[in-house]
N, C-alpha and C positions, 0 to 999 in steps of 0.2 A: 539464652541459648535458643534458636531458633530450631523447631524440631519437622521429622521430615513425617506427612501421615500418608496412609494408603486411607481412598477412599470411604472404604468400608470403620476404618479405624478412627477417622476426621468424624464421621457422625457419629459414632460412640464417642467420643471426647467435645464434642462441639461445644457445650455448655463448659467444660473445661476449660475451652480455647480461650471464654471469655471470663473467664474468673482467674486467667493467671496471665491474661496480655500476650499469650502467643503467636507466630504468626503460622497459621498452616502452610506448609507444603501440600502442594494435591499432587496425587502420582500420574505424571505424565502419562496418554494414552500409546497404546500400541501402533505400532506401522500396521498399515493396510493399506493394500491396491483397489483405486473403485475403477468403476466401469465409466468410459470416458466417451460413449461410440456415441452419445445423443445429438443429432443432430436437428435443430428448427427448420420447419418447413418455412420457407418463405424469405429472402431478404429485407434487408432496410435499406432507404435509398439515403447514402448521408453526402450530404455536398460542403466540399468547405467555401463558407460566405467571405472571413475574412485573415488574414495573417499578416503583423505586425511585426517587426524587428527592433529589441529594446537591447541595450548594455548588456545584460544576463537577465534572465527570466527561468525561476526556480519555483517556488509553491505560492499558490492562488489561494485566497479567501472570496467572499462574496460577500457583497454590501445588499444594503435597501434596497428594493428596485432591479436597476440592470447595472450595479454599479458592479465593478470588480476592483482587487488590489493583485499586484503582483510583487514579493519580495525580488529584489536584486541585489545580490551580495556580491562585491568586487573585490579584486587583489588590493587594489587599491580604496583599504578602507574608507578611507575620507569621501570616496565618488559612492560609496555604495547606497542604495535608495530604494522607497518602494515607489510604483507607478498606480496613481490613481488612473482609473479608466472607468466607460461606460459603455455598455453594447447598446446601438440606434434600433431603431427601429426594423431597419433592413437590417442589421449585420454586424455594419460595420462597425469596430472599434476607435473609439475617438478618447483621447487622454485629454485629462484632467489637470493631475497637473503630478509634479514628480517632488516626492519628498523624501525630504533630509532626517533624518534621526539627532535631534541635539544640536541641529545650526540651520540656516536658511542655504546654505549653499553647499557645506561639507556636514560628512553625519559623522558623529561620536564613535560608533561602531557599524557592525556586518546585521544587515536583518536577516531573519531565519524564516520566519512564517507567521500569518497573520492572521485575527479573530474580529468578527463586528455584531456588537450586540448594543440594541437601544440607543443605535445613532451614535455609537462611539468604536470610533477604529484602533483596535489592539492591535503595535507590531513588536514581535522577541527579537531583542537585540543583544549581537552580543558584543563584549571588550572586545578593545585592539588585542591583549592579554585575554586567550580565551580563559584561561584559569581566575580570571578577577570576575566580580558580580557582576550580571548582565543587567539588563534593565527592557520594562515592559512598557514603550512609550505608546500614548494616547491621542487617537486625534477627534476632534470632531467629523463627526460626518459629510454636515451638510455642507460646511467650508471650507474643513480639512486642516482647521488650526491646532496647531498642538495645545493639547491641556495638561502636560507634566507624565512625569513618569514613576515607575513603579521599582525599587531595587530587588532586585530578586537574588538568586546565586548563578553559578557560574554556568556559562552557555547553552544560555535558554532556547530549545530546541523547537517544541511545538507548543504551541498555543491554541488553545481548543474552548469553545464555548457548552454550556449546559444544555438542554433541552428548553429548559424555562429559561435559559437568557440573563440569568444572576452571579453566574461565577465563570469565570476565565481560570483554565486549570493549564499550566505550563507544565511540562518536563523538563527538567532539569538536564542536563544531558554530560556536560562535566567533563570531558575528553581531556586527557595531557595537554598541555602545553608545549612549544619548541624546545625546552629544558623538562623536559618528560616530567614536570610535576603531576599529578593527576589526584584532581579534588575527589571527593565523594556527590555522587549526584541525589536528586531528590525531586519535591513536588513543591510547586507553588501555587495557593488557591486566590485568588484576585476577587476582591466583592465589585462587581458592575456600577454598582451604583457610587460608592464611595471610592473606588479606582486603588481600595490601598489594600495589601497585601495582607489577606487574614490569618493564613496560615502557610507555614512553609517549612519543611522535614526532610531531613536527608536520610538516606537507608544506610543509619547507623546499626544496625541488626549486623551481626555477625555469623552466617553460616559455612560450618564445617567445611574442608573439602572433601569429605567422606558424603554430604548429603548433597552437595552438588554434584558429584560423582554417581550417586544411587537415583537422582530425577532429573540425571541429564540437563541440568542448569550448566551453560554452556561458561568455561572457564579460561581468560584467555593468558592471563598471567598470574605464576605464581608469588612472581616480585613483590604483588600488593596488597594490600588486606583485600578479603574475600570481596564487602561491600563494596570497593570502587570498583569492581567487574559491574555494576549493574548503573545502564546508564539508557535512561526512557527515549523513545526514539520517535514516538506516534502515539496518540491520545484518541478516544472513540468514547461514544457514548451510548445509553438503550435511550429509543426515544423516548422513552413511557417512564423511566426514573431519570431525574436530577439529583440523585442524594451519591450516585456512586459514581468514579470513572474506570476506564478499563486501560491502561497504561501498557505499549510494547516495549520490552526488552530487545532491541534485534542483538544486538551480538551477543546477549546471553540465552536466544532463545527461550524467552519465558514472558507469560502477561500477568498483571499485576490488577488485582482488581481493590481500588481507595475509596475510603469513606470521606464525604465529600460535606458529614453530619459534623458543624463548626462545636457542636456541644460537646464532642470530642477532643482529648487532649491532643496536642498537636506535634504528635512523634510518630515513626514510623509502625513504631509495635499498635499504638493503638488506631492509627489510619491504612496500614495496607491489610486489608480484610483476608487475602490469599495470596501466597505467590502461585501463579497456576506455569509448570514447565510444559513445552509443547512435545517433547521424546524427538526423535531421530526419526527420518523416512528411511524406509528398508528399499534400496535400487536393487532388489537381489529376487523381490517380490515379480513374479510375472502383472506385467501391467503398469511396472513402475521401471523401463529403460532409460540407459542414460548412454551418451555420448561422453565420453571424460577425457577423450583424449586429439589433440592436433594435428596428429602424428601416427592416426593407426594403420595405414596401408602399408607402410615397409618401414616407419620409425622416422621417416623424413617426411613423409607424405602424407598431407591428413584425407583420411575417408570420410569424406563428408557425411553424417547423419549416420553413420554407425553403431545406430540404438539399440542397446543390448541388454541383461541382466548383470551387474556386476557386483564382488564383495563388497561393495560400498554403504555408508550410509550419510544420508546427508540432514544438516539442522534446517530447519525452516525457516527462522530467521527473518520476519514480517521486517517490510518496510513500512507502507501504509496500510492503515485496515480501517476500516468503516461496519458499525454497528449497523442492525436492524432488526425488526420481530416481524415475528411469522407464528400464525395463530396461537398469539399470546406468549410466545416464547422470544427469547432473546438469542441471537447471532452473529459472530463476527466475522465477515470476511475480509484475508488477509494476501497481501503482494508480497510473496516470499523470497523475497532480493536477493538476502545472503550479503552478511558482509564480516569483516575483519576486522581486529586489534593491531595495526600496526606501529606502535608507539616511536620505531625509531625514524622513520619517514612519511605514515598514512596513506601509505598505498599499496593496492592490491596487489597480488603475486603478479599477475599480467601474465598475458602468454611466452612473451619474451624479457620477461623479469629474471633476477639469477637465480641461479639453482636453488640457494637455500635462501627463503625469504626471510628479515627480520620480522620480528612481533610474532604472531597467531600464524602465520600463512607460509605455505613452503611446498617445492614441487615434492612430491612422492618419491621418484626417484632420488631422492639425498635424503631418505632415510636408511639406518643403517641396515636395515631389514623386518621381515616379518614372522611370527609365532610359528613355528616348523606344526605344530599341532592343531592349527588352527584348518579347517577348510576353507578356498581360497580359488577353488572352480569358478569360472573355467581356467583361472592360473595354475599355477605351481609359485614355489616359494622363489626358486630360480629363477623364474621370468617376468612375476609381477611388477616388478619397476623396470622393466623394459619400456622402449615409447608408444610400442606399437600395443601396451597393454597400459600400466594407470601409470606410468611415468613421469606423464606429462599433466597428470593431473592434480591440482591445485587442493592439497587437503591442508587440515589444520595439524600443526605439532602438538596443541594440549590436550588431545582425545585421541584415545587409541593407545595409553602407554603410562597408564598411572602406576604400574605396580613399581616399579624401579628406574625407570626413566632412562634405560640402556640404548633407544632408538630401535629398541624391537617391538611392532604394533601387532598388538592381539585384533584392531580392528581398526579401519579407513573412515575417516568423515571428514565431509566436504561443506562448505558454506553454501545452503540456499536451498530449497526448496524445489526452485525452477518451477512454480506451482502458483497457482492461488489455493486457497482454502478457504473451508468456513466452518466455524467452530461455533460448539455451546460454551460459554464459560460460567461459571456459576463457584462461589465461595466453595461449594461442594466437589464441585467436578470438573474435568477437562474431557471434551468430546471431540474428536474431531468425525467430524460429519461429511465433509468430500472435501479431494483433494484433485487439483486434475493432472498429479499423475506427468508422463512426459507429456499430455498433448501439445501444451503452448511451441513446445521447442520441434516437435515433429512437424504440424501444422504451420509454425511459420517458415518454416523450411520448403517446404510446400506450396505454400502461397507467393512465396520468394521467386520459388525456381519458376512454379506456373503463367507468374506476372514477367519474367525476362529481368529479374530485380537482385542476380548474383552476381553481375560480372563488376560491377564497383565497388570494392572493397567497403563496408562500414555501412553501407546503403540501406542494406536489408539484414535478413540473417548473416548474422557471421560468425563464419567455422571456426577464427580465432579465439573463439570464446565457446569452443566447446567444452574445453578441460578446464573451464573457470567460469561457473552459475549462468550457463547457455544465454539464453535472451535475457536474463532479468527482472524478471517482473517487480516493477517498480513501484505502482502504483495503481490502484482502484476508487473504484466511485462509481454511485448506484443513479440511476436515473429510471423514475418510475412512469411508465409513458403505456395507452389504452390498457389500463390494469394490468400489466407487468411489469415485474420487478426486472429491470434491464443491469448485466453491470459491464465498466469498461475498464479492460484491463490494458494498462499501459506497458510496451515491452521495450526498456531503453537502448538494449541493446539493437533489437531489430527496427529501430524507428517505426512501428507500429504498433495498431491498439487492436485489442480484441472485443467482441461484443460477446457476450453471454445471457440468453434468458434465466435468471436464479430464481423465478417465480414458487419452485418449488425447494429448499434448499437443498434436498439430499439428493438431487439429480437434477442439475443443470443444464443446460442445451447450448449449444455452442452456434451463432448465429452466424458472424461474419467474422473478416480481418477490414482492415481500413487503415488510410494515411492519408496525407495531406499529398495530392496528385505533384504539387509543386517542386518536391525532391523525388520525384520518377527518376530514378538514373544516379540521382546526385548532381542533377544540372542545376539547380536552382540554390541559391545560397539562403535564400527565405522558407526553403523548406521544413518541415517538423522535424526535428530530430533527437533525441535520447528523449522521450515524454516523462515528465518529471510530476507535473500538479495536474490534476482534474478536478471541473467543477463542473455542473448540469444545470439546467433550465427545464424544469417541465411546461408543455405548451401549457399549460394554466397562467405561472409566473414570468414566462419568454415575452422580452420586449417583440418578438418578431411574430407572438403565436403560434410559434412553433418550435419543438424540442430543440435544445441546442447541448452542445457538449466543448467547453472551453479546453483547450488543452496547452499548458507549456510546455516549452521543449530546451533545456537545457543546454544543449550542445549547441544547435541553432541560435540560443537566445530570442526564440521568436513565441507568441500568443497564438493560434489559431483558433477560430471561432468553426465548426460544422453543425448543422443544420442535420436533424436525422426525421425524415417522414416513412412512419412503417403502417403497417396493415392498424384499418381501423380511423378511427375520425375524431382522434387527440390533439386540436387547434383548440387556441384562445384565441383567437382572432376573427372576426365575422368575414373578415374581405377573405382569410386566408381560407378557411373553413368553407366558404361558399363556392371557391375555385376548385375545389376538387372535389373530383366525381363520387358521387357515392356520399356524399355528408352534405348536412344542409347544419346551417344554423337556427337554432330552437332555443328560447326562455333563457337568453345567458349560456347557453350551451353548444359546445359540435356534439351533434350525433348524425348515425350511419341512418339516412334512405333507406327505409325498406322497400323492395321492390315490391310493385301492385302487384304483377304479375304472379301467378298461381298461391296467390291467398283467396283460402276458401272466403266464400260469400258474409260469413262472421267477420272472420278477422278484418277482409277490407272497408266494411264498414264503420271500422272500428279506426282508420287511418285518415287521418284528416288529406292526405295527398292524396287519395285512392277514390273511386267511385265502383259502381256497380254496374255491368251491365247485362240486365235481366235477359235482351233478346239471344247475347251471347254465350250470357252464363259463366261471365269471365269479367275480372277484375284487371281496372285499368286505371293509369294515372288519369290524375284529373287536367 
């Protein structure tokens, strides 16, 4: 019996925890609005170098060097493949060669995402039968031959590497099948060096639905045992330990932090160290508006960007999230998607989907009502599923209505976030630390309308997805460039990325928006569009010398490569580094020119570019 602890309660029992095999629960934190208004002084100049168009282009890994992979998974399993490539010197991307999974021409199955460690390329593959074992196929690096492959369980999702480079940790990911079987998901631990599969656990743990109820572990059918609700979706790591992983839940909203220690027995009670639940975001919070409806000008008409306070509340629901520490502490920030159970078709409600959706998802208005006793300002109970109020809005049916199941909701939630975040996680505790809140979807709206980038449907922001998890945020990745921590938020919805300074965690600065110039309008069929994977080059490791940020794009199926030069003199490169103003190249290094001018008579003697000049009394280059 898995039992559920408050905080305070988890360290009074902790030594308990491990004398009876339990797994903690930690109580999900509270909704809170932060403060969103920080703006960085100064832009970044980012150019795109190069964009490629491949079959499908879904999640990036990064090799040795300037190598990159990209999964491509097709309707047509047999074409589906990942693409070796390598970024030149200048830019451009130049492929290698395109691999098959299980044959030289046709692949055994679908890749999902890929790891490289120690010269050897991991990609998760899954069955034609998503419900049958997947398999973890291996290649050499340096030639790209396969060396055999690893069985795992059923649709192996992400594929994520250690810090130290010894264990390939998969998620299991486990989704029904076209005959809605639906396995139980898990973990699989892969040893690098011996390529064979050491440990591997399904979450056979059974919990209540009274304690998924009370820590908001998100539920999306009651049809099946509790456990096949939890299916990992994105893997992360702290750089500073290899012994543990940090596993997301999106549709159950919840992270899972596993013990990665082989001298452990190999079950879920005694490898998942916490389940840690993320709670609900409160849209009701000043600072936390939302748009939730298509349709709010007169029921027909949508009001574009009509951010307001509403009874709603919505799950977080990370898609990607990426580890890092900040003085000495550990963080995760997460791309809060938002997504759904839809078991009898796998697709979302859409804006123009029927009224009542199968699976988890369903317009609001085909509910049969809401709690007369409940407060529900600025509605009434009479109007609420009106369009021109949440009608049109895309909530789930298994929250909001556990008491009797009569179709009367004591309260509204929605799939997604519409956010990034960054959390502390810890065995002990769940923190959430910032959140940003509506900016993403207010600002790209903004940015949209400012650039002349609304009048092509799908382009830019789009209003058709207001009442269903606004822009999206997809996807994140950190890029560490003249000592700050950079991050880039991909927004699939809006075909654009976001840049943020996270230098400090608990107050971010929001830098720029940026896209790939080539879909300006939607004239270009090469354009970036729905950004799915991100991967970074710091100018240290950049074959170009200079920061780069890779990005795929899903819809488009294209690669693009951009180039980002900001304040400061962060090149690897002596040619690049010496062409711009202000930075010379020194000892293996770019560093910033200090101006002679008005350093006192110490200091400029003290610079090897600088001289003295006694008659003047003024310091000058030499």
């Amino acid at each position: 019996m898995v039992k559920a602890y408050s905080v305070l309660a988890l360290l009074s029992s902790y030594l308990a925890y491990y004398a009876n095999g339990e797994i903690p629960i930690i109580s999900p934190p509270e909704s809170k609005a932060f403060s969103t208004d920080s703006i960085a002084s100064g832009l970044y100049e980012i150019t795109r170098l190069d964009t490629i168009k491949l079959e499908q282009a879904e999640n990036i890994c990064k090799g040795s060097g300037s190598n990159m992979y990209v999964v491509s998974p097709n309707d047509d399993i047999k074409m589906s493949k990942t693409y070796a490539m390598k970024i030149e010197s200048d830019g451009k991307i130049v492929s290698r060669r395109e691999i098959y999974h299980g044959g030289k021409t046709e692949s055994w199955g679908s890749p999902q995402s890929c790891a490289v460690s120690k010269g050897v390329v991991a990609v998760a593959v899954v069955a034609p039968n998503i419900a049958d074992k997947g398999r973890i196929y291996f290649y050499k690096e340096s030639n790209l031959k396969e060396l055999g492959y690893a069985e795992v369980g059923p649709l192996p999702d992400m594929v994520g590497i250690t810090p130290d480079g010894n264990k390939w940790v998969v998620g299991i990911e486990a989704e029904p099948n076209a005959t809605l079987y639906d396995p139980v998901g898990g973990i699989s631990i892969i040893d690098v060096k011996t390529r064979k599969v050491e440990c591997e656990f399904s979450f056979d743990m059974q919990i209540s639905e009274e304690t998924y109820r009370a820590n908001k572990i998100h539920r999306t059918r009651r049809a099946v045992p509790t456990n096949v609700d939890l299916e990992p979706e994105y893997i992360t790591f702290d750089p500073a330990d290899s012994t543990k992983a940090y596993v997301g839940l999106q549709e159950g909203n919840t992270f899972l932090v596993v013990s990665l220690d082989k001298n452990l027995p190999c079950t879920a009670s005694s490898r998942i160290l916490s389940i840690n639940p993320l709670g609900w975001k409160n849209w009701n919070l000043v600072g936390n508006e939302l748009d939730a409806s298509d349709r709010d000008l007169d029921g027909k008409v949508n009001k574009i960007g009509n951010f307001r306070n509403l009874p709603v509340y919505g799950m977080y629901q990370p898609d990607t999230i990426v580890g890092f520490r900040h003085n000495d502490e550990f963080y995760i920030v997460s791309a809060n998607e938002g997504d759904g159970k839809s078991p009898e078709d796998f697709e979302d409600a859409g804006s123009e989907g029927p009224t009542n959706m199968n699976g988890d998802e369903m317009k609001f208005s085909s509910v049969v009502g809401v709690d007369n006793t409940m407060n529900w300002a600025p509605f009434t109970p009479a109007n609420i599923k009106e369009n021109i109020n949440l009608g049109r809005a895309a909530v789930v049916n298994s929250e909001g209505d556990e008491d009797n199941r009569d179709g009367i909701y004591k309260q509204i939630v929605m799939e997604g976030g519409r956010s990034f975040s960054i959390w502390k996680i810890t065995t002990q505790s769940t923190e959430l630390v910032y959140d940003s809140s509506s900016f993403l979807d207010k600002m790209a709206l903004k940015y949209c309308q400012d650039n002349n980038l609304m009048s092509t449907p799908g382009t830019c922001y789009d209003p058709s997805r207001e009442d269903n998890k606004g822009t999206e945020p997809e996807t994140v990745e950190l890029l560490y460039h003249n000592g700050k921590r950079l991050l880039i938020v991909g927004l699939e919805r809006a075909n654009i990325l976001a840049l943020f300074d996270i230098s400090e965690p608990t107050s971010p600065k929001f830098i720029q928006f940026f896209r790939d110039e080539l879909n300006a309008g939607g004239e270009s069929p090469n354009g970036l569009s729905a950004p799915e994977g991100i991967r970074t080059f710091s100018a240290a490791t950049s074959p170009t010398g200079e920061a780069l940020i890779v990005v795929s794009g899903e819809a488009s199926s294209t690669v693009t490569v951009f180039k980002l030069k900001g304040p400061g003199c962060d090149y690897g490169n002596p040619k690049v580094c010496n062409a711009v103003a202000g930075c010379k190249w020194k000892k293996g290094s770019c560093s910033a020119v200090i101006p002679c001018s008005g350093l006192s008579m110490e200091n400029c003697k003290k610079e090897k570019s600088c001289r003295w000049d006694s008659r003047e009394n003024i310091c000058l280059d030499k």
